[in-house]
C-alpha positions in Angstrom: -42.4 106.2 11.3 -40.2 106.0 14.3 -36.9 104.5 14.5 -36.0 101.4 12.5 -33.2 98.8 13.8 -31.4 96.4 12.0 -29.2 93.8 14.2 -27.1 91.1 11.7 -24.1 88.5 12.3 -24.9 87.8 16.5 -24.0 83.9 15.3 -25.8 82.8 18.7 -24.3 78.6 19.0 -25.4 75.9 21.3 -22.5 76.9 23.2 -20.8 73.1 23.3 -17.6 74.2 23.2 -17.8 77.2 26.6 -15.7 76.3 29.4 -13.9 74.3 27.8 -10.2 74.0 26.7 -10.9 75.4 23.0 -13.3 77.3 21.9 -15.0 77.5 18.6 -18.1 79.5 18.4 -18.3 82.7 18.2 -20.7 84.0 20.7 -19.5 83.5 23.9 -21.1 83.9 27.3 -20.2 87.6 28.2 -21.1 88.7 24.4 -24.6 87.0 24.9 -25.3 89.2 28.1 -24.5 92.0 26.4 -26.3 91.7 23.3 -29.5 90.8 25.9 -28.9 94.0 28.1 -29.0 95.9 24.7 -32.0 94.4 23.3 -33.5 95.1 26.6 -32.9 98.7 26.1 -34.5 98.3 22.4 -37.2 97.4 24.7 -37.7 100.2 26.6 -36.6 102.9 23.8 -40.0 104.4 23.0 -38.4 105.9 20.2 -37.6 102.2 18.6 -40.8 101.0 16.7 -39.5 97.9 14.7 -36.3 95.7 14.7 -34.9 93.8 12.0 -32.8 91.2 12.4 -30.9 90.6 9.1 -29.2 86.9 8.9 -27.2 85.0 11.0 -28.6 85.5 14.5 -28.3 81.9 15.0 -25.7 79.8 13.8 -25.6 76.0 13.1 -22.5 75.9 10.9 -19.3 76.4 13.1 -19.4 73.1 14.2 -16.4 70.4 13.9 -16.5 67.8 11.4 -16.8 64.8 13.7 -19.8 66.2 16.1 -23.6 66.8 14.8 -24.2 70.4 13.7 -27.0 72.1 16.7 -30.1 71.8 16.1 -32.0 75.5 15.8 -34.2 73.9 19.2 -30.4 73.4 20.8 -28.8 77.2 20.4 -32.3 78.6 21.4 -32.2 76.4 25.2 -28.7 76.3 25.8 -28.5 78.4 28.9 -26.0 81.3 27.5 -28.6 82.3 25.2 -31.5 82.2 27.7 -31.3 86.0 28.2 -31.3 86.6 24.6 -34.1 84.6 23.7 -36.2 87.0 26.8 -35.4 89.7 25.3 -36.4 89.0 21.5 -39.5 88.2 23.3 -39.6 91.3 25.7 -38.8 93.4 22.3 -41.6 92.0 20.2 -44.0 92.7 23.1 -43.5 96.5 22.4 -42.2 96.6 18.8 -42.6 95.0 15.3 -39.8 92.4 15.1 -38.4 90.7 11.9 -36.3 87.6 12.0 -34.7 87.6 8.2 -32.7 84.0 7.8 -28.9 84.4 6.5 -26.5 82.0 5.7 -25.9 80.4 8.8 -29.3 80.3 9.5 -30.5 79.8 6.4 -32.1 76.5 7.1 -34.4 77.9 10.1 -38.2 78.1 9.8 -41.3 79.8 10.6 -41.8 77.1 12.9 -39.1 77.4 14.7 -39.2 81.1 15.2 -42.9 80.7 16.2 -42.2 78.5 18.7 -39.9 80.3 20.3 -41.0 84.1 19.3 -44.8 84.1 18.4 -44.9 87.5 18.1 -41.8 87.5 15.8 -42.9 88.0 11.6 -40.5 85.2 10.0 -39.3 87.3 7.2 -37.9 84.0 5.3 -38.9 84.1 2.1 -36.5 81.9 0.2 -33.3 80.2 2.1 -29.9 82.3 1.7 -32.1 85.2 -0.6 -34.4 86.8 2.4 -34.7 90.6 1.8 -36.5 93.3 4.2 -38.3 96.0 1.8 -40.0 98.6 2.3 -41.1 101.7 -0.5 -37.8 103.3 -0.4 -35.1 100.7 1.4 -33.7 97.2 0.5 -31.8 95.4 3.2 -30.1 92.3 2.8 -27.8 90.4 4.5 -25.9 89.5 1.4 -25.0 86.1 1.6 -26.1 85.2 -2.1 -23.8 87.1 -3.7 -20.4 86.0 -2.2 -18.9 82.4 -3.6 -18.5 81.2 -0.1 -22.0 81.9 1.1 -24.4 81.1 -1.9 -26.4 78.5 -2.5 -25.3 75.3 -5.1 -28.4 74.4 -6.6 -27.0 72.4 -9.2 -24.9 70.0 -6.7 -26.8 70.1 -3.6 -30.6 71.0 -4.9 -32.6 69.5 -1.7 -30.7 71.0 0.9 -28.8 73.6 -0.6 -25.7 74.1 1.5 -23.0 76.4 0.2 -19.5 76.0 0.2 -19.0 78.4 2.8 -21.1 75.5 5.3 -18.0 73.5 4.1 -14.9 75.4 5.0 -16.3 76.8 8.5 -16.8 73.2 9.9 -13.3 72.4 8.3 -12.5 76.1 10.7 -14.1 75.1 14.0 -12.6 71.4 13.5 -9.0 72.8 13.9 -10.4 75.4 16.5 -11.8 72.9 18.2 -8.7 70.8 18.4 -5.7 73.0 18.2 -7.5 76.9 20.0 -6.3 78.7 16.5 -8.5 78.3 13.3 -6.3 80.7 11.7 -5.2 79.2 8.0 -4.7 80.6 4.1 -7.3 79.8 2.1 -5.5 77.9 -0.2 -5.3 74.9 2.5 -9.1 74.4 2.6 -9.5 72.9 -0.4 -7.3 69.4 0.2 -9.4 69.2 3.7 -12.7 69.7 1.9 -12.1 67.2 -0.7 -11.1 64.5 2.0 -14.1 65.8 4.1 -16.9 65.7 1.5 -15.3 62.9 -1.1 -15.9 62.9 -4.9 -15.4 66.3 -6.2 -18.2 68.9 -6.9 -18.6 71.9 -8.7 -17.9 74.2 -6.0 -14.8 72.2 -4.8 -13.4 72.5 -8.7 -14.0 76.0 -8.3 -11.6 76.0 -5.5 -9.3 73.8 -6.8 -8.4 75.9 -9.8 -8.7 79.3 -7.6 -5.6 77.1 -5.7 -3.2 76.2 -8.5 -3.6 79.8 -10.3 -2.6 81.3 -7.2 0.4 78.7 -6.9 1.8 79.4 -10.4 
């Protein structure tokens, strides 16, 4: 077996906020040209037989409250990520390539992927709980076991968005509008409740996180 790869956490955006006055993703346009020139040299590494990537290559959550969160369709053709997306392709052309979903792209498909990477294998095989295995490895991204990232099946069963969705829209919002999304942790919880409206599980979680930590 040759060499293995594993790439997590690129957070690739739709890139709405670039050239302008704040920005609030996290991939900007001189990281995306980097990450392509060093999947182009996955490429052409003969010793490189597979590449894993291991959640959160795209990312549809760091979006302000008031706009539309991207579409998956949206990151992969805004023109920042154009080199990126010809190199997943010029990668999978030569080696095996895994796309494993993470939490901020935990609501992509096989469809998508194929449509954009037919030679990609989706590795998807339950939203926010992906895991590469092979006989003697387990990789993961991890997502499911932090209290930001995992799931709420009890509260939100259909469409399964954690609290973590939640707090880095509440993030980008004040990025997006201020250039600093800096703030304790104990401030997200008023925002979320004004945000989201009647309180769930998750937010009571929060809440009494917030007044232990104030007594």
């Amino acid at each position: 077996m040759g060499t293995r790869i594993y790439v997590s956490d690129i957070h690739m955006g739709a890139g709405r906020s670039l050239g302008g006055q704040f920005v609030y993703e996290w991939l900007g346009e001189d990281e995306a040209q980097e990450f392509a020139l060093f999947l182009r040299g996955l490429a052409a590494d003969r010793k490189v037989e597979e590449v894993i990537f291991l959640g959160d290559t795209m990312d549809n959550w760091v979006c302000p409250v008031d706009e539309a969160p991207p579409t998956f369709d949206e990151i992969l053709t805004a023109r920042h990520n154009q080199e990126i997306v010809k190199s997943i392709v010029a990668v999978s052309e030569k080696k095996r390539v895994v796309y494993m979903p993470g939490n901020h792209d935990m609501q992509v498909t096989a469809e998508i992927i194929g449509k954009y990477f037919p030679k990609v294998v989706f590795g998807g095989s339950a939203r926010n709980k992906s895991r590469y295995r092979t006989s003697r490895l387990l990789a993961e991204h991890g997502s499911s076991y932090a209290i930001f990232n995992a799931p709420d099946p009890i509260n939100n069963p259909r469409t399964r968005l954690p609290l973590g969705y939640f707090i880095s829209r509440v993030a980008a919002t004040k990025a997006a509008r201020t250039g600093d999304a800096k703030r304790h942790y104990r401030t997200y919880v008023d925002d979320l409740l004004e945000i989201l409206g009647p309180q769930t599980l998750s937010q009571s979680v929060w809440a009494t996180i917030k007044k232990c930590v104030n007594r």
